[in-house]
PLY file of the C-alpha trace (Angstrom):
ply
format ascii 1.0
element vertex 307
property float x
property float y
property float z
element edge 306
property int vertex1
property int vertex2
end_header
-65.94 228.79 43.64
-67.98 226.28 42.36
-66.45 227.03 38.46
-63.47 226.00 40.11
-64.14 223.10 41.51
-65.92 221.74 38.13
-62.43 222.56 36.77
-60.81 220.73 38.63
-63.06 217.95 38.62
-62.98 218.19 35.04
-59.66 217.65 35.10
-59.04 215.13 37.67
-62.09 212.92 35.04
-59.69 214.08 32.12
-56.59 212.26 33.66
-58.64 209.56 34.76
-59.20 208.87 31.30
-55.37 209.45 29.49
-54.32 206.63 32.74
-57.49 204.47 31.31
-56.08 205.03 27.98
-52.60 204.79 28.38
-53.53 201.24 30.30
-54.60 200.00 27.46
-52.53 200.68 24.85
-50.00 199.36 27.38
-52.28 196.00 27.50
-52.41 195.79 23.53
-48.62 196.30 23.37
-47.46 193.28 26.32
-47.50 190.33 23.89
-45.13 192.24 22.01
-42.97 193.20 24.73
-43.20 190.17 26.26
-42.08 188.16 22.77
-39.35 190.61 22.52
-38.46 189.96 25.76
-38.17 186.70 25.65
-37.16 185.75 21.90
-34.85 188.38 20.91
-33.54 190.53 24.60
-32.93 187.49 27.00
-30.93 185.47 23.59
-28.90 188.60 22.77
-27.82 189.13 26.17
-27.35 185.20 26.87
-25.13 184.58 23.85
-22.94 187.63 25.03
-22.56 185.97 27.92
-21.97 182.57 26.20
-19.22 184.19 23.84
-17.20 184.44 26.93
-17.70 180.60 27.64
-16.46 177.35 26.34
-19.40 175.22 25.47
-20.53 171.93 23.84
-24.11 171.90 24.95
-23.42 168.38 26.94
-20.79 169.59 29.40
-21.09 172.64 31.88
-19.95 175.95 30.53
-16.81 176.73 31.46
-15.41 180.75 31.83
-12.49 181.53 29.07
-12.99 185.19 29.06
-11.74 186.70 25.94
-9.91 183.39 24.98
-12.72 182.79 22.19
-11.74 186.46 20.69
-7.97 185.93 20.98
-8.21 182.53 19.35
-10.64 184.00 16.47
-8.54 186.63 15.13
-5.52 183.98 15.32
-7.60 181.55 13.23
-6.34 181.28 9.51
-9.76 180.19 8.51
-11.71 182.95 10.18
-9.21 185.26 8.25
-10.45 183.31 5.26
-13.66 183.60 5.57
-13.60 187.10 6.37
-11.72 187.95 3.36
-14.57 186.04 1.60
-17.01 187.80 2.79
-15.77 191.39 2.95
-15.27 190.03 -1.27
-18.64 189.11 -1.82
-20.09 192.32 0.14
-17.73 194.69 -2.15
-19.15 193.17 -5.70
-22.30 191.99 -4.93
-23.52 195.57 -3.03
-22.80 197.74 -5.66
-23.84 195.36 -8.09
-27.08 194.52 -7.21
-27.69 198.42 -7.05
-26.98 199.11 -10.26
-28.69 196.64 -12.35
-31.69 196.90 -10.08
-31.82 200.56 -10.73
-30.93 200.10 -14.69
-34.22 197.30 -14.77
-36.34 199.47 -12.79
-35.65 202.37 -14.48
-36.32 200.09 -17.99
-39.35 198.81 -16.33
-40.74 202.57 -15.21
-41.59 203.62 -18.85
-45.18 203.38 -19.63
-45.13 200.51 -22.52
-47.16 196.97 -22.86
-45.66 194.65 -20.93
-43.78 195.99 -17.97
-46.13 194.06 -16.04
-45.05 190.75 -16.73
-41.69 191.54 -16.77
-41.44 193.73 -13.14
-43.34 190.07 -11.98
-40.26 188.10 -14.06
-37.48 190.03 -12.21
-38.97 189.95 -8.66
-40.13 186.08 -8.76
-36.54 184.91 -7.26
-36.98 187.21 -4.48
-40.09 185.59 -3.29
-38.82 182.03 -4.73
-37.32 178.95 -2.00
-33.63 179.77 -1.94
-33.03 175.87 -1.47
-34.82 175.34 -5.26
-32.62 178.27 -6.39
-29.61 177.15 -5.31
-30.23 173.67 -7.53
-31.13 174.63 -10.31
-28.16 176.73 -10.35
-25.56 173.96 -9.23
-27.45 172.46 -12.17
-26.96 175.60 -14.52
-22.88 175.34 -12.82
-22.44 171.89 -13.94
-18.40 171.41 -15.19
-19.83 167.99 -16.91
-23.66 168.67 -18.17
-24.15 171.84 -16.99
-26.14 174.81 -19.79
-24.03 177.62 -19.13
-20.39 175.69 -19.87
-22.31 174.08 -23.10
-22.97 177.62 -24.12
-19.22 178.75 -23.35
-17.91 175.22 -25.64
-20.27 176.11 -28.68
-18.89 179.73 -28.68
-15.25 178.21 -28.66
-14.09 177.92 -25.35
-12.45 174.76 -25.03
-11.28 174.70 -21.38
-14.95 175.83 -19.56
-14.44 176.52 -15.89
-15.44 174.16 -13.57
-17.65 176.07 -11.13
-18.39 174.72 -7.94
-15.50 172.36 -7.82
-12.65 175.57 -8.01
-11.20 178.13 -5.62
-10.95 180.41 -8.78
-14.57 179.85 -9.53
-16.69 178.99 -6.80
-16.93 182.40 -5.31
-18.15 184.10 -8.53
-20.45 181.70 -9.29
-22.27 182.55 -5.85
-21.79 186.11 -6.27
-23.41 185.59 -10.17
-26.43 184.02 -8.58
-27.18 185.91 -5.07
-26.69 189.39 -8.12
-29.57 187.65 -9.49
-31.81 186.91 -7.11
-31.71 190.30 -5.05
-32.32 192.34 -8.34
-36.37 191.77 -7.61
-36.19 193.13 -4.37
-34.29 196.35 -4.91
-35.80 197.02 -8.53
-39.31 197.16 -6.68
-38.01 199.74 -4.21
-36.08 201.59 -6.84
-39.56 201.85 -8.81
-41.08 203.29 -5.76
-39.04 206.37 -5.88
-38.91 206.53 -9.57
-42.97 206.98 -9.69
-42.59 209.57 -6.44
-40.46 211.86 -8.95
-42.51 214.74 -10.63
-43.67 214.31 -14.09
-42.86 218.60 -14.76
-39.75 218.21 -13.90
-38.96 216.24 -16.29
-40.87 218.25 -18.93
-39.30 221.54 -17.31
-35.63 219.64 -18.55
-37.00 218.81 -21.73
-38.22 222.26 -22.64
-34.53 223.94 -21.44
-32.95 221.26 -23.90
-31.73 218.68 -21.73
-31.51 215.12 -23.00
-32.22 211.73 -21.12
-28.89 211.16 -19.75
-28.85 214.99 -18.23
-32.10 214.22 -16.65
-30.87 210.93 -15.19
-27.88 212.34 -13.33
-29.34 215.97 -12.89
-32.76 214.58 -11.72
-33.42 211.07 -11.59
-30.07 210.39 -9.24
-30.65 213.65 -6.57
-34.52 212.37 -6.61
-33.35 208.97 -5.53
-30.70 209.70 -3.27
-33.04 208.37 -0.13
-33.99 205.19 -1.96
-30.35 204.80 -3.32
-29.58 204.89 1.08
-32.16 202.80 1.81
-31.28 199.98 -0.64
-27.15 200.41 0.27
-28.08 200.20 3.53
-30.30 197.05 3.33
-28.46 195.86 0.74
-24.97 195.85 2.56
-26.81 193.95 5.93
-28.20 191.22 3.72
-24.86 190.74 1.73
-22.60 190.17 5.19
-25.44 187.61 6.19
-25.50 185.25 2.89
-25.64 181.42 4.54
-27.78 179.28 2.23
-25.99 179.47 -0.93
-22.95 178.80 0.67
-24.52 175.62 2.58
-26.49 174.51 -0.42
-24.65 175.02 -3.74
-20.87 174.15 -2.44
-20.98 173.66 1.81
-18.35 176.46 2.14
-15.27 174.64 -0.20
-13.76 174.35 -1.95
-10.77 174.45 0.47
-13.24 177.17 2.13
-13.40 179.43 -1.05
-17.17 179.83 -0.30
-17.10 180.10 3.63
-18.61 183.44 4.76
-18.81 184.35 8.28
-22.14 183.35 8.98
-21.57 179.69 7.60
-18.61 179.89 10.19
-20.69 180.25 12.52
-23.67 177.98 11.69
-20.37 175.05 11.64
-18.79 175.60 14.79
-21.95 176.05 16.73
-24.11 172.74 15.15
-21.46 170.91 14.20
-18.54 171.24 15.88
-20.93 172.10 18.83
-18.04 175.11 19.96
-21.46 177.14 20.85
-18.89 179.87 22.70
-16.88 180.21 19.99
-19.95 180.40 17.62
-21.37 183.49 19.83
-17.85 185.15 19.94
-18.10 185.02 16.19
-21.80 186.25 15.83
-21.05 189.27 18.05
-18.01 189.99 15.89
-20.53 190.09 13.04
-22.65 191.97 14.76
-20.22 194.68 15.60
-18.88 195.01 11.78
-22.15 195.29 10.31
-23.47 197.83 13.32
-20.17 199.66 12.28
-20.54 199.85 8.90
-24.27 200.89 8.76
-23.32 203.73 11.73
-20.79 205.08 9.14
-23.63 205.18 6.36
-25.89 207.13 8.29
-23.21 209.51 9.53
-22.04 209.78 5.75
-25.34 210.25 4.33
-25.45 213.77 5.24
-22.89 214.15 1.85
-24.57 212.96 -0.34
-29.08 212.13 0.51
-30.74 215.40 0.26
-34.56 214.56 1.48
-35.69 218.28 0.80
-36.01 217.62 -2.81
0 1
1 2
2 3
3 4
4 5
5 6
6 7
7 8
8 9
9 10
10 11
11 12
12 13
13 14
14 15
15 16
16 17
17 18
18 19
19 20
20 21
21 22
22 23
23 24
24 25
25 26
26 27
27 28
28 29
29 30
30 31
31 32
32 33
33 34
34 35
35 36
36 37
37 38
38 39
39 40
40 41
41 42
42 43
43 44
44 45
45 46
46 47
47 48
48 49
49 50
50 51
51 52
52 53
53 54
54 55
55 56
56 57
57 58
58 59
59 60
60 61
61 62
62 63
63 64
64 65
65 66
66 67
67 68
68 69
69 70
70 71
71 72
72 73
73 74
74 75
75 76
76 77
77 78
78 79
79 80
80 81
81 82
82 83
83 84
84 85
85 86
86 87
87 88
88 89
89 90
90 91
91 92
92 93
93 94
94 95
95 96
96 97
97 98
98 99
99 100
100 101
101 102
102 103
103 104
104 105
105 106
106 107
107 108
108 109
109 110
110 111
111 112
112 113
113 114
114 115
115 116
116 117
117 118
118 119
119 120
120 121
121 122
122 123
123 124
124 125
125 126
126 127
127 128
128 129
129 130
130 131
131 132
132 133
133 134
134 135
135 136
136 137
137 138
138 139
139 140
140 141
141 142
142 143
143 144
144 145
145 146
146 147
147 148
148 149
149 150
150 151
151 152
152 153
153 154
154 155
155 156
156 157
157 158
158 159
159 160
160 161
161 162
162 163
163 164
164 165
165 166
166 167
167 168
168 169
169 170
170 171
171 172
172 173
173 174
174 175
175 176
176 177
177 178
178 179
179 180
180 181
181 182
182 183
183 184
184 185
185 186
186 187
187 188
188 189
189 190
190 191
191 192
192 193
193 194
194 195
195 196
196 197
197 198
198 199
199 200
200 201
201 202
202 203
203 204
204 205
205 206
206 207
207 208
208 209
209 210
210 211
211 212
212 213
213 214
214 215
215 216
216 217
217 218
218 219
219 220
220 221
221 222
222 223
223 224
224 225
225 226
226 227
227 228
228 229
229 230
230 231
231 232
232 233
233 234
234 235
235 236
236 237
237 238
238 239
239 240
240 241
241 242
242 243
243 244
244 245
245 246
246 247
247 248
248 249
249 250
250 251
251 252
252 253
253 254
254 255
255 256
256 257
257 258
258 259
259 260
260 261
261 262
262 263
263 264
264 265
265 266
266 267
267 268
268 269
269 270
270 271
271 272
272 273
273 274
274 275
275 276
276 277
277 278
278 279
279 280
280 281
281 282
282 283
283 284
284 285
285 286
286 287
287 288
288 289
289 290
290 291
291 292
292 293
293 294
294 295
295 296
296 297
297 298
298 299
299 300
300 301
301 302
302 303
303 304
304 305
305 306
């Protein structure tokens, strides 16, 4: 009897301590929760609500149910900018990718060097975007610009003028968000590269394969994860581009550059149309939620993690 009641005692301390415990870690994790709460729940579900509203931050909101969503998808310049942005997603995604890979595959051999150069390639990641973005419109220059002096003295006589075209503009944004998102993926990309075995790469070379077998036979299937990770990533950044577009040409010309998050930033701080700018966000939200759903249900194809 009394082994049984020590037992029980025993146990009744035990769970006295796990509710102790589990008090505390719930303590530690409040001012989280409560920041979440507040900053990121409470705004979600308010501009849901808000989509549904017409809004100009000085009058009362006023109920327009799906009006804002009707009006959108009627709207010949949020059919613009969605074709822009869809564009820049398609050529800057898979772009990105594979001349981050190619550099950090360069940059993975053991030579002098590398070091400077993996620092080189990943300084405009951690660079102001509002610096890049002038020195390029400086670099874009139809007048006095480098790169159309270079295109003249090789013989072109009729350079393109950049930022000022509808032909142009977009590229030239695409040309310079390819170049400053290299850093980022190339570092993640050299991650998995240095996770790959050494012997099985020496088990390839001994059976006869050369350096392009082992890159699609092992380097590729090796990466597969990373290769997800970086689409995935990759894809979510690319729908959200916004300060090149504000900063190098304001969305023109004749909104060549306007991507949907631009679109939004206008109509909700300056056109102040804050219901129509929510309507819009949760539009965005939906694509890209969409989109990255369908990669993870896809990845099943073609990410093998039991390399």
């Amino acid at each position: 009897m009394p082994r049984i009641l020590g037992s029980a005692e025993e146990r009744s301390k035990r769970s006295l301590a796990q509710i102790k415990e589990a008090r505390a870690g719930y303590l530690f994790l409040m001012p989280n929760l409560i920041g979440f709460l507040v900053f990121t729940l409470l705004p979600v579900f308010a501009s849901l609500i808000l989509s549904f509203t017409d809004w100009d931050l000085l009058t009362p909101l006023k109920w327009v149910g799906f009006s804002n969503f009707t009006t959108m998808f009627n709207d010949d310049i949020f059919i613009k900018v969605m074709k822009n942005t869809v564009l820049f997603v398609i050529v800057t995604v898979p772009a990105r990718m594979v001349l981050a890979l190619l550099v950090a595959v360069a940059l993975n051999q053991k030579l002098r060097g590398t070091l400077v150069f993996r620092t080189a390639f990943f300084m405009p990641v951690i660079s102001s975007t509002v610096a890049i973005a002038l020195v390029w419109q400086w670099i874009f220059n139809a007048d006095f610009g480098p790169l159309n002096n270079i295109l003249f003295a090789l013989g072109m006589n009729n350079t393109p003028n950049w930022l000022t075209s509808t032909k142009y503009a977009m590229p030239a944004l695409m040309i310079v968000s390819i170049w400053q998102g290299i850093g980022f993926n190339m570092v993640i990309f050299l991650a998995g590269l240095q996770g790959i075995p050494e012997q099985l790469y020496e088990a390839a070379h001994i059976d006869g394969a050369n350096r392009w077998k082992q890159f699609w036979k092992i380097t590729l299937p090796m990466l597969s994860p990373t290769t997800f990770f970086v689409m995935v990533m990759t894809t979510i950044g690319s729908f959200q581009v916004f300060d090149l577009a504000m900063i190098m040409t304001e969305g023109g010309p004749a909104n060549a550059t306007n991507t949907l998050v631009y679109h939004i930033y206008r109509n909700a701080f300056q056109f102040f149309h804050m219901g129509y700018a929510a309507a819009l966000a949760w539009v965005l939200f939906i694509i890209v939620f969409a989109i990255t759903l369908f990669q993870f249900r896809k990845q099943d194809t073609w990410v093998n993690y039991d390399l």
